[in-house]
C-alpha positions in Angstrom: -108.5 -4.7 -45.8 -106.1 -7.5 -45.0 -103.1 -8.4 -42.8 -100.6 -6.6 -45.2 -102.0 -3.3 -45.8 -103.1 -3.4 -42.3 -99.2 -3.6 -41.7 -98.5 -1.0 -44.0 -100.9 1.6 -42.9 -99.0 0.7 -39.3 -95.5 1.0 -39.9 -96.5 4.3 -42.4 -98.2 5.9 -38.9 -95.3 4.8 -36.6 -92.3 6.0 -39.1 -94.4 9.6 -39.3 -94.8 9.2 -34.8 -91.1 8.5 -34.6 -90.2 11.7 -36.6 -93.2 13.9 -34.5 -91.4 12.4 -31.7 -87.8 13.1 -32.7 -89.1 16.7 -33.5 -91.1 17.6 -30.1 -88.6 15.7 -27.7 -85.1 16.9 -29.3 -86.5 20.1 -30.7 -84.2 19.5 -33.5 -85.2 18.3 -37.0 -81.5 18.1 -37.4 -80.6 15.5 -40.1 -84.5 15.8 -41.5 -85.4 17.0 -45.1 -87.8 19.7 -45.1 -88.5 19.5 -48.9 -89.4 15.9 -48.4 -91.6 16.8 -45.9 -93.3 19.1 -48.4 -93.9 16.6 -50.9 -95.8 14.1 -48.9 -98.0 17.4 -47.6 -98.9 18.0 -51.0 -99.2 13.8 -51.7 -101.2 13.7 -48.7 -103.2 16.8 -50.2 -103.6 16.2 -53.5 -104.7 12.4 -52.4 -107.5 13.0 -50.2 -108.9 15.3 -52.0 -112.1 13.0 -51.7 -112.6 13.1 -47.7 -115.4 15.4 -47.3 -116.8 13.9 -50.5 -116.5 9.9 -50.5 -117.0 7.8 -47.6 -115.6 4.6 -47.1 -115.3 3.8 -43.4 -114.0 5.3 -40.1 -110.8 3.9 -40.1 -110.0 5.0 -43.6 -111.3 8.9 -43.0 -109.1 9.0 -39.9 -106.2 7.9 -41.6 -106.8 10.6 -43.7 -106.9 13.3 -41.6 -104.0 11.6 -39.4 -101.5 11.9 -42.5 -102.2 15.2 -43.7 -102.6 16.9 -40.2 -99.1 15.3 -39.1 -97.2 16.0 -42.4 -98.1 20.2 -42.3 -97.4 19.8 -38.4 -94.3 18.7 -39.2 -93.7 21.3 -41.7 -94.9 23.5 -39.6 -92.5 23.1 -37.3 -89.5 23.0 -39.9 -90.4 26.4 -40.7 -91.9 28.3 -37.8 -90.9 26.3 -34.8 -88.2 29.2 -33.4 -86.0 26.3 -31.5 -86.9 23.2 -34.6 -86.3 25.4 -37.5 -82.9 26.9 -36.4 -81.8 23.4 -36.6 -82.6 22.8 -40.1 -80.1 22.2 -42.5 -80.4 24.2 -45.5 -76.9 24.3 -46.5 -77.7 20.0 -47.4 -80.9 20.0 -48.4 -80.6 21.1 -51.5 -82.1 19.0 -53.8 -84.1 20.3 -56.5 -87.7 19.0 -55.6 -89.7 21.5 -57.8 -88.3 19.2 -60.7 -90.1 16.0 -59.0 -93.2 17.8 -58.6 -93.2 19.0 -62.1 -92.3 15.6 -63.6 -94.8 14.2 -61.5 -97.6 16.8 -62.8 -96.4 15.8 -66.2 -96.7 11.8 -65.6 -100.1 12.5 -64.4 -101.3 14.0 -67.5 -100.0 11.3 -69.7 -100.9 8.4 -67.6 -103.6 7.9 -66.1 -106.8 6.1 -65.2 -109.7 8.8 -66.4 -109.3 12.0 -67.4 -110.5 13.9 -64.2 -109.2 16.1 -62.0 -109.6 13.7 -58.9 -108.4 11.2 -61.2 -105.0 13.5 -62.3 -104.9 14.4 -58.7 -104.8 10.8 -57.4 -102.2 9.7 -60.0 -100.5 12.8 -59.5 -99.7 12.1 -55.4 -98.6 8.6 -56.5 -95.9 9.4 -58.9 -94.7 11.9 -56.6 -95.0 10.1 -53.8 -92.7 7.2 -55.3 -90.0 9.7 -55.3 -90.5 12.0 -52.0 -88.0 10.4 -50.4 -85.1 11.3 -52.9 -84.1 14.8 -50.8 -84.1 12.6 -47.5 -81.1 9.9 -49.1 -79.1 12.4 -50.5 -79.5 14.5 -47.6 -78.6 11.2 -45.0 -75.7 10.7 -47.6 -74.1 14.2 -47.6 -74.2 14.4 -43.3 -73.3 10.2 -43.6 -74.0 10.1 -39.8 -77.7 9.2 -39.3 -78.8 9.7 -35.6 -81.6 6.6 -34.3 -84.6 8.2 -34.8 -83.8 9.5 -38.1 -82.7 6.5 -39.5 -85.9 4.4 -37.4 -88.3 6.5 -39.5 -86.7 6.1 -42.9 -86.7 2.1 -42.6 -90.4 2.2 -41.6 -91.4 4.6 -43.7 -89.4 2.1 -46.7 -91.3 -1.3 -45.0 -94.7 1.0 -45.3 -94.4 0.7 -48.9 -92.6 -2.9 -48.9 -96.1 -4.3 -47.0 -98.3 -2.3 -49.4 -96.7 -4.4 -52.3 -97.6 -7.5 -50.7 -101.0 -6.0 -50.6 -101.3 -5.6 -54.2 -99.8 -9.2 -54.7 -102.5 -11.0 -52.2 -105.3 -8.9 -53.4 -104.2 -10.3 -57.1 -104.6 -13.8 -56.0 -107.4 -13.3 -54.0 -109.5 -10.5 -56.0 -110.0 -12.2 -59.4 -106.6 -10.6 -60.5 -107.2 -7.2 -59.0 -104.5 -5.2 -60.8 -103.9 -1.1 -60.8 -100.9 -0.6 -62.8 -100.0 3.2 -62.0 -99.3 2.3 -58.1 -97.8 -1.3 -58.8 -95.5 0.4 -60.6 -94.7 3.5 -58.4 -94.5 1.2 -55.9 -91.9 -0.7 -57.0 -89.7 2.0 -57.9 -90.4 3.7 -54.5 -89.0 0.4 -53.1 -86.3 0.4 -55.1 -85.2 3.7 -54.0 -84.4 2.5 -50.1 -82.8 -0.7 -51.5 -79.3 1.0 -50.3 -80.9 2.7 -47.6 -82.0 -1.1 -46.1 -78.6 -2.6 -47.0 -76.4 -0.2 -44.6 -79.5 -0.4 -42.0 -79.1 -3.9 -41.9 -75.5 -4.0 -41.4 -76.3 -1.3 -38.5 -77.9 -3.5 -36.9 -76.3 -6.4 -37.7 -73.1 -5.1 -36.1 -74.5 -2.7 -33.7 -72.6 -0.3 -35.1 -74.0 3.1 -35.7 -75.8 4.1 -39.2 -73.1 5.5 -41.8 -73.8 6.0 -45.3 -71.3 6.1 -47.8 -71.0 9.6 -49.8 
């Protein structure tokens, strides 16, 4: 554990808080992919497939059990909520996310650390995770008009993985070159994936404007 992950493990538990919160207080999930929402359930899943088998610490088995109760909670409530899920937007969300989760079964089998099924499971949740959010951007991008909350727990769920990265960095220095290629890389082109995202945030802000994106 150091300050980084510790940072990212924060600002991956607030982004998921601010959409629980968006959800329960609005009773809308107006402007929120559901299909994204299913593929980090079945990250989360297919991740901690080692909870009731390998323990590590406290913290580490609660965060756990925090992500994957929160992410079919959510879903949950995307598809059986009766006031949430007439607010869904299936008209927009149409992306095609059986392809990721295909393509990310696929990676898996070729690359990988070991030739297990925890193993293939593990790399697996982090290809697909690295492209999750896809249905979210094009999703923001179609309505263009991002509401607060929305747009709050897209930038933290993009400086989650930003902090992680810094992770791996320090822990390269300070690990006698600690190195897990299959993450490093998803990781990066996770990041690369809110690059746009952050760039009309920060003008947002900047001008304390509300958040548009372009279509």
């Amino acid at each position: 554990m150091n300050a980084f992950r510790f940072l990212g493990d924060m600002t991956h538990l607030f982004s998921v808080l601010v959409l629980l919160l968006k959800i329960y207080a609005t009773k809308s999930c107006s402007g929120v992919s559901r299909k994204t929402q299913e593929l980090y359930m079945l990250v989360f899943v297919a991740r901690y497939l080692d909870l009731f088998t390998d323990y590590v610490s406290l913290y580490n088995s609660v965060m756990k059990v925090v992500f994957i109760t929160s992410s079919a909670a959510i879903v949950w409530c995307m598809r059986r909520h009766p006031q949430v899920r007439r607010t869904y937007d299936k008209e927009q969300d149409t992306f095609r996310h059986a392809v990721l989760v295909a393509a990310s079964f696929l990676l898996a089998l070729m690359f990988h650390e070991r030739f297990t099924f925890r193993e293939i499971c593990w790399a697996f949740s982090i290809y697909l995770e690295a492209v999750a959010i896809l249905p979210q951007l094009v999703l923001l991008q179609r309505s263009r008009n991002v509401d607060n909350l929305t747009g709050q727990y897209v930038f933290f769920l993009g400086a989650y993985r930003a902090f992680y990265i810094l992770n791996w960095i320090y822990r390269y220095f300070t690990e006698g070159h600690h190195s897990r290629w299959i993450p490093w890389l998803a990781g990066l082109v996770q990041t690369a994936l809110y690059a746009d995202f952050f760039y009309y945030y920060f003008l947002s802000w900047k001008n304390n404007v509300k958040l548009e994106l372009p279509a």
